[in-house]
N, C-alpha and C positions, 0 to 999 in steps of 0.2 A: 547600477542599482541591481538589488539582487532581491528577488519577492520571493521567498523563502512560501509564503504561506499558497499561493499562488501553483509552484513548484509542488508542492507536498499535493494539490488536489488534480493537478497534472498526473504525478506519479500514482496517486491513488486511480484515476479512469484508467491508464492503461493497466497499470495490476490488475483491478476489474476486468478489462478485457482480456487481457491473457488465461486467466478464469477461468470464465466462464464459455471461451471459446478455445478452447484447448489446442482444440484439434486443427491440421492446416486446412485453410478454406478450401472449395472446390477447384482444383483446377493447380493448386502449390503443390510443390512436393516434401515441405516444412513449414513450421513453424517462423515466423517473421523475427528477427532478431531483434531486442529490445531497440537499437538503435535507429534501425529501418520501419518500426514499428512509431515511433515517436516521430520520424523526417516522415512518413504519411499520414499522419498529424498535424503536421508544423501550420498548415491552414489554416486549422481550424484552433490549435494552442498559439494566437501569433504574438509576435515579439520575443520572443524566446532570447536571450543572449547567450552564450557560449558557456559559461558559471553557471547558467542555469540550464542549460541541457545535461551539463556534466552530474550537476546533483542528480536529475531526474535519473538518468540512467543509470547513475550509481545505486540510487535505492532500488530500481528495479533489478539492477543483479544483485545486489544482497541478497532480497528477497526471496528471489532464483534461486543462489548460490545455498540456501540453509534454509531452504521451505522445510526441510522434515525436521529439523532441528525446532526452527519457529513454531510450527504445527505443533511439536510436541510439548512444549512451553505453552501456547495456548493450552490447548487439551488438560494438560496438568493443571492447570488454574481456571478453568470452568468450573463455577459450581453448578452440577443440576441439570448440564448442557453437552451437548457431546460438539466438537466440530465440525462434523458433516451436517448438525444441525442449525449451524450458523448460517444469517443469511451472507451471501457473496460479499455484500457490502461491508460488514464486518468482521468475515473473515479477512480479508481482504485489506482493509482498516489495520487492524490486530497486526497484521505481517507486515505491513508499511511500517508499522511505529517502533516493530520491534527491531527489524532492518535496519530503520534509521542510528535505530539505539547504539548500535552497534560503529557507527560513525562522526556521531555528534553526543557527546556528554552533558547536554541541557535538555535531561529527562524530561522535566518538567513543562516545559515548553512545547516537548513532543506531544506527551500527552493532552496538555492542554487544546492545540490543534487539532489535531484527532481525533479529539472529541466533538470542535467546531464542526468538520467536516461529516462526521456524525451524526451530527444533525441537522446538519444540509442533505445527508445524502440516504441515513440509515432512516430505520424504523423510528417508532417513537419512543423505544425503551431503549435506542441500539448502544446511544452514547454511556450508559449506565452500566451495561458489561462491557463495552470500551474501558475506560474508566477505570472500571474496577480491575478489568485483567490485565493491564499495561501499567497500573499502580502497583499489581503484586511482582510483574515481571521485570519492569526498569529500575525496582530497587534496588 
């Protein structure tokens, strides 16, 4: 069995946390690897099967791999808004969907989720520039 939706807000906390914790904690001499970042996780994400660790860490290296590409794709499609203004969570959001986009061709889906997660987890207007900037950019 494969929880696709499940995976996606997985993927989404840890992109959250690589975030907004940039930097390596006290006492590391790096940055945690998306992989080793997820298996100190695995606790607290349980059941995980192997399909679905693989997606996880797949969108977080997308993610990784073409943040400034992503970012700038966001940015360009903000109306009103800059990206440093964005909060975490949908910055963060944004970069997940558009990531995935780039793996899975059932846009609509994506975004759909994205937006669920949205508003579980964003503000109360967050899902509505969701929404709108993953509508202009998954076309």
């Amino acid at each position: 069995m494969f929880r696709i939706k499940y995976c996606r807000e997985i993927a989404f906390k840890l992109l959250y946390e690589i975030d907004v914790l940039p930097l390596p904690l006290p006492g590391e001499t790096e940055m945690e690897p998306p992989a080793q970042l997820l298996q100190n996780h695995l606790d607290f994400f349980r059941g995980l099967n192997n399909t679905e660790k693989q997606f996880i860490l797949t969108i977080i290296q997308k993610t990784r791999e073409n943040k400034k590409s992503i970012d700038r794709l966001i940015a360009d499609n903000l109306i009103g808004w800059k990206l440093e203004r964005l909060m975490a969570v949908d910055r963060n959001l944004l970069r997940m969907g558009i990531a995935e986009s780039y793996i899975n061709d059932q846009k609509a889906i994506i975004i759909d989720d994205v937006v669920r997660i949205a508003k579980k987890y964003g503000g109360e207007e967050s899902y509505k520039i969701i929404n709108a900037v993953l509508d202009k950019v998954l076309k």
